[in-house]
N, C-alpha and C positions, 0 to 999 in steps of 0.2 A: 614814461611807460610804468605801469602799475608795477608794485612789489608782489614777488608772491611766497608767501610763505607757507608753510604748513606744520602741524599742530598733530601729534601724536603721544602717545606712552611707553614706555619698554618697563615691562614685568618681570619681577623676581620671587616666584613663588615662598621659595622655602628663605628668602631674607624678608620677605614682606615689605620689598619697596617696590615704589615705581618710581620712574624717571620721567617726568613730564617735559618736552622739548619743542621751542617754536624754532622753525629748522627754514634756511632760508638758502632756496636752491641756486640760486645766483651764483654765491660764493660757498654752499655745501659745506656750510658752515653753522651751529648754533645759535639764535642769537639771544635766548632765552630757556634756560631752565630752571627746574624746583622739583627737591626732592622729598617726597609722601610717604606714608603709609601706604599698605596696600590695600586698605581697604578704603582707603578716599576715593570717592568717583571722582574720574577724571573729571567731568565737567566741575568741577569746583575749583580748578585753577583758572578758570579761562578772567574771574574778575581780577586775576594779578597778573592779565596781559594787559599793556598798553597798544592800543588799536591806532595804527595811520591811518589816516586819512589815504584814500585812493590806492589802498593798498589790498590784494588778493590772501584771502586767510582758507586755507582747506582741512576740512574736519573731517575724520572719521564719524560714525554713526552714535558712537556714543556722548557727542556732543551737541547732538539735537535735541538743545535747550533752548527754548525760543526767549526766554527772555533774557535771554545771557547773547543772544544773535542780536535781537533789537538795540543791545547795546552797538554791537558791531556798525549796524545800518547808521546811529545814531552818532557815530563817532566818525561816514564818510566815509567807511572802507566797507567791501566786498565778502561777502563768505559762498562757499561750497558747501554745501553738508550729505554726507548722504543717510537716507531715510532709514529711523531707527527700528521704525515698526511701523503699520499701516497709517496714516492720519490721514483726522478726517478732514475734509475739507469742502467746499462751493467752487466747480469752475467758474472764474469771470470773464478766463479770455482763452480761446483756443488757435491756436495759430496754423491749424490742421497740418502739421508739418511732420510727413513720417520719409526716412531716407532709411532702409534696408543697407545701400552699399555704405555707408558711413555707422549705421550701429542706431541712431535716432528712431526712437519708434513712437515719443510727444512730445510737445514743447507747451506748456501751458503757463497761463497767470493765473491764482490760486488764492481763497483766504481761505485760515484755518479757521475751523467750526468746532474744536475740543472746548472742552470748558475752559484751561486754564491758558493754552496757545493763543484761544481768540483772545483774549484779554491782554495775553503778554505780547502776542505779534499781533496789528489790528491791520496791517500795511498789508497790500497783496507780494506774495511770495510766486517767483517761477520755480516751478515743477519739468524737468529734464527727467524720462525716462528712456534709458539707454541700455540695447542687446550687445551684449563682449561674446562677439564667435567664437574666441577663442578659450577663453572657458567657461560658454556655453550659459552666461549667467546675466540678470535681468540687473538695476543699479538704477533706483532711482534719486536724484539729486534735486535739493532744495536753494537755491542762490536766491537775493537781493538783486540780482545784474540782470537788467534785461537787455543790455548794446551787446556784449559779444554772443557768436554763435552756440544753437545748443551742442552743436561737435564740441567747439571749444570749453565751452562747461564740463563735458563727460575729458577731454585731454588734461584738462589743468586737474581734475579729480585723481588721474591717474599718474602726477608727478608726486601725490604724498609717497606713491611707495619709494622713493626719495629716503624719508626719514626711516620708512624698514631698512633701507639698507647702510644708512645711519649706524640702526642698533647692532646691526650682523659684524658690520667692521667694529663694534666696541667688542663685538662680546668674541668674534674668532680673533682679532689680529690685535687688541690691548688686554686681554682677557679678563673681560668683565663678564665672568659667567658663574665664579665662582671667588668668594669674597675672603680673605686671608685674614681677615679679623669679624669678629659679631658684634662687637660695640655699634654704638651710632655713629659713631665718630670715623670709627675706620671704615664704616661702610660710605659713608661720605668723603672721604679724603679718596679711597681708592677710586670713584665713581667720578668727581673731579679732576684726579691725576689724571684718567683717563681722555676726558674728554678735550681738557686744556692739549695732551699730546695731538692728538687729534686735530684741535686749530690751529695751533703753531705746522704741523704740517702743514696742511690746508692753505695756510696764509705762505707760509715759505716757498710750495709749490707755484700760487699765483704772482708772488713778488718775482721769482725767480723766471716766470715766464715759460714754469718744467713742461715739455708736451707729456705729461705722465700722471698717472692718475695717484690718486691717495698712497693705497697700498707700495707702488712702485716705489714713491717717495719715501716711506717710512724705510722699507724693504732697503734702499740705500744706505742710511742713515744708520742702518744696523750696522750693514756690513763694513760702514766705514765710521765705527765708533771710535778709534785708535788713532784715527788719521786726523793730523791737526793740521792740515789745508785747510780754508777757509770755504764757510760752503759754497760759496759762488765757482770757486775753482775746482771743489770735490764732485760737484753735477757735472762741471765742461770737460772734467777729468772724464766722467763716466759717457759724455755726450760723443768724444774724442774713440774712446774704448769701441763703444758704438761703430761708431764710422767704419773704422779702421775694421771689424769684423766684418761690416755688407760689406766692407770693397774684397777681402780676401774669400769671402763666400762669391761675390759675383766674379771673383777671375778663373774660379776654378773652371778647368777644362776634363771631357773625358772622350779619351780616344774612343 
């Protein structure tokens, strides 16, 4: 089964970095970062990803760099992109496929006709245009794939926000929002400490087999900072705790 991963930035205005992260939903876990200036375009990292083969890559719009994609195609793995601005293009194949109840409103094969696209992607590209009811807003998507469905193209687009919520849990629950030093130095050490906490959770949780998500994990972890049980025993302790509250909630009675 293909990998899929995805490919965002988390900005910091007033320290002028960004966090560029290939984020890999499987295990909701990092598997790749680099930290920038703020005024580097994000597409300027993508040549210090290493691309699998047969693996699912999702971009935001402002990585609709086609010859940075052609790399992608050229390396056997998959991309998502969604459209940065109009391009222009030639339809060569239309597949007249429009579905209302699923969001699908075209599914086309496409070369690009810009000066510098035609040249740098010369391959036809599928074109996935997709209506989100629910906030009301049009999304059109560029992929390499033409075997899975255009639904599926517009679903796997909509697991990057994955990595939004990535950045939400750094910046409310490790508090990377605001930087305790201005060096370079300290802004990278704290932006690292954070995130390492983050995958030792992450990893702890799936070793451990926790039915519990991130935060729930950490959220323990605090509260039992003093407590020198071992962690295997400090979760069965709190799994036990658990129990023992449904059974005394489910006996109660009321006349």
């Amino acid at each position: 089964m293909p990998e899929l991963i995805l490919v965002d930035q988390l900005h910091h205005g007033k320290g002028g970095v960004k966090v560029h992260v290939l984020y890999d939903i499987r295990t909701d876990i990092p598997v790749f970062l680099v930290i920038t200036d703020a005024v580097l375009h994000d597409s300027q990292v993508m040549g210090e990803i290493r691309f699998e083969r047969d693996s699912f890559y999702i971009f935001d719009r402002a990585y609709m760099v086609t010859d940075e994609l052609f790399k992608i195609d050229n390396a056997g793995a998959f991309f998502i992109v969604r459209e940065k601005r109009r391009m222009q293009y030639d339809v060569v194949k239309d597949w007249q496929y429009c579905n209302p109840n699923t969001g699908v409103m075209a599914d086309q094969a496409v070369l690009l006709t810009g000066a510098k696209p035609r040249e740098q992607y010369k391959k036809p590209l599928r074109r996935v245009v997709f209506y989100d009811r629910v906030s009301n807003r049009t999304f059109v998507f560029y992929t390499n794939n033409f075997q899975i469905s255009a639904e599926n193209v517009a679903l796997l687009y909509k697991y990057r926000w994955r990595v939004e919520l990535f950045f939400k849990f750094l910046k409310q629950h490790l508090h990377v929002k605001e930087f305790f030093g201005t060096t370079e130095n300290a802004v990278r050490i704290q932006i690292y400490s954070a995130i390492i906490a983050y995958c030792l959770v992450a990893i702890l949780g799936h070793e451990l087999s926790l039915d519990k998500d991130i935060y729930d994990v950490l959220r323990g972890l605090e509260l039992s900072m003093f407590d020198k049980s071992p962690v295997v025993e400090l979760f069965k302790k709190s799994r036990s705790l658990t129990q023992s509250e449904e059974a005394i909630q489910l006996s109660l009675k009321f006349d």
